[in-house]
C-alpha positions, -999 to 999 in steps of 0.1 A, spaced: 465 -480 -158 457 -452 -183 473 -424 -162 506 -445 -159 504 -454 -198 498 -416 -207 529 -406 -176 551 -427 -197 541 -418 -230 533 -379 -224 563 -362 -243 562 -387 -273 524 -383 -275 522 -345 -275 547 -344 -297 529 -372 -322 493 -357 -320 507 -330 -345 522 -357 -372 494 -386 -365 471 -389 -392 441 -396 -376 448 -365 -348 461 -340 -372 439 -349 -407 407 -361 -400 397 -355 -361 414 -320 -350 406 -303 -383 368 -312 -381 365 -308 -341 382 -275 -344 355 -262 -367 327 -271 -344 348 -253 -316 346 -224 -336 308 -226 -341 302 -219 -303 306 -185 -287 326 -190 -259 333 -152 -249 332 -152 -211 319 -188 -207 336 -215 -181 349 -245 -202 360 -277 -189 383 -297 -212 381 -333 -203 406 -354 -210 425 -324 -220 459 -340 -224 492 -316 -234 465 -289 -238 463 -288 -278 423 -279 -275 427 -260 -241 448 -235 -258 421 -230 -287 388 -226 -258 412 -200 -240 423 -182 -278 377 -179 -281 376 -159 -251 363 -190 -226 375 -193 -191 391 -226 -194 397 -256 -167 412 -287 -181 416 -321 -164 434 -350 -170 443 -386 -153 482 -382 -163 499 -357 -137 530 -356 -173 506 -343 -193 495 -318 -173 528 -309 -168 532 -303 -201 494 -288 -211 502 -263 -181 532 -249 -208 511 -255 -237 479 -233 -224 486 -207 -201 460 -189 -181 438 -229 -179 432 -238 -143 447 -276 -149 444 -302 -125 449 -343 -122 414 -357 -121 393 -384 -128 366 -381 -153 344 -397 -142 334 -380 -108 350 -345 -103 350 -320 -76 332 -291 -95 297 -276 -85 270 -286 -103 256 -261 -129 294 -251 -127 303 -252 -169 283 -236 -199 306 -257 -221 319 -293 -215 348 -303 -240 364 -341 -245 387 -349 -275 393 -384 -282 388 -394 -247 354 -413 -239 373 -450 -252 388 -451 -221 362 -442 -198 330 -457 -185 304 -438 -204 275 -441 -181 293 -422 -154 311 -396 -181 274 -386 -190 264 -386 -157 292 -363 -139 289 -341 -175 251 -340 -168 257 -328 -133 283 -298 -141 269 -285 -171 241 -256 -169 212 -260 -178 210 -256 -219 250 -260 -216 268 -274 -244 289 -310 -243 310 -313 -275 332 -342 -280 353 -364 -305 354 -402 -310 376 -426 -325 370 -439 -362 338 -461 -353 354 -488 -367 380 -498 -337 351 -488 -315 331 -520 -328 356 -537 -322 362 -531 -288 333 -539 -277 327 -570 -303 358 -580 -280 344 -575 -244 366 -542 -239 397 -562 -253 421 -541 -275 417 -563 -299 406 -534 -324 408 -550 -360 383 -582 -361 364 -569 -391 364 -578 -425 337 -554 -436 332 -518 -420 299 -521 -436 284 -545 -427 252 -540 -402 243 -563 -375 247 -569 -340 282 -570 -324 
């Protein structure tokens, strides 16, 4: 379902994740600066999730040998022009192919909303070194309440009150 949606939507969304507020003003800026904190010269870097390549291209610009994977065969497509000298393939992330102990640095921008979390940190556990580093970006908290207030239903804006602690 997700790799069809993102097929359909691949041009439009790499093209959008430079205008879209949330991408471009609060998420990118912020992740971008914790890229920057780790030294990636020479390390093996897997982007997850990695889309038209927009954080790819920054691991490979640190110095990182860079894979990136992705469940849209369109956006790879288009990360493949976006990131050059990234070994891209379509994959799953939730189970992968790679060795284990395979990755000093695991990378996922926006991405763990749509997958099952349990098996993300799992498979990320497996094909990180030992001491590796997993970096990665969430949605405003917010819709993420919701979602699962909802049983998984995108049915993102239920609150009244962003505040507000309890259980959901």
């Amino acid at each position: 379902e997700i790799s069809r949606r993102y097929d359909r939507l691949a041009k439009r969304y790499s093209k959008q994740i430079y205008e879209n507020f949330w991408n471009n003003l609060l998420e990118y800026p912020i992740t971008v600066s914790e890229i920057r904190k780790l030294n990636l010269k020479g390390k093996k870097a897997l982007d997850v999730g990695c889309g038209s390549g927009r954080y790819t291209k920054i691991l490979l610009g640190r110095g990182a040998k860079v894979w990136g994977i992705d469940a849209s065969k369109k956006m790879i497509e288009i990360a493949k022009q976006n990131a050059k000298g990234a070994q891209l393939f379509v994959c799953g992330a939730e189970k992968t192919k790679f060795k284990s102990g395979f990755f000093d640095v695991v990378f996922s921008g926006l991405v763990l909303e749509y997958l099952n979390r349990n098996k993300f940190f799992s498979e990320t556990n497996r094909i990180l070194k030992n001491g590796g580093v997993l970096l990665f970006s969430m949605h405003n908290p917010y819709t993420e309440m919701g979602h699962r207030a909802h049983g998984g239903k995108e049915n993102f804006f239920h609150f009244k009150n962003y505040f507000k602690e309890g259980k959901f």
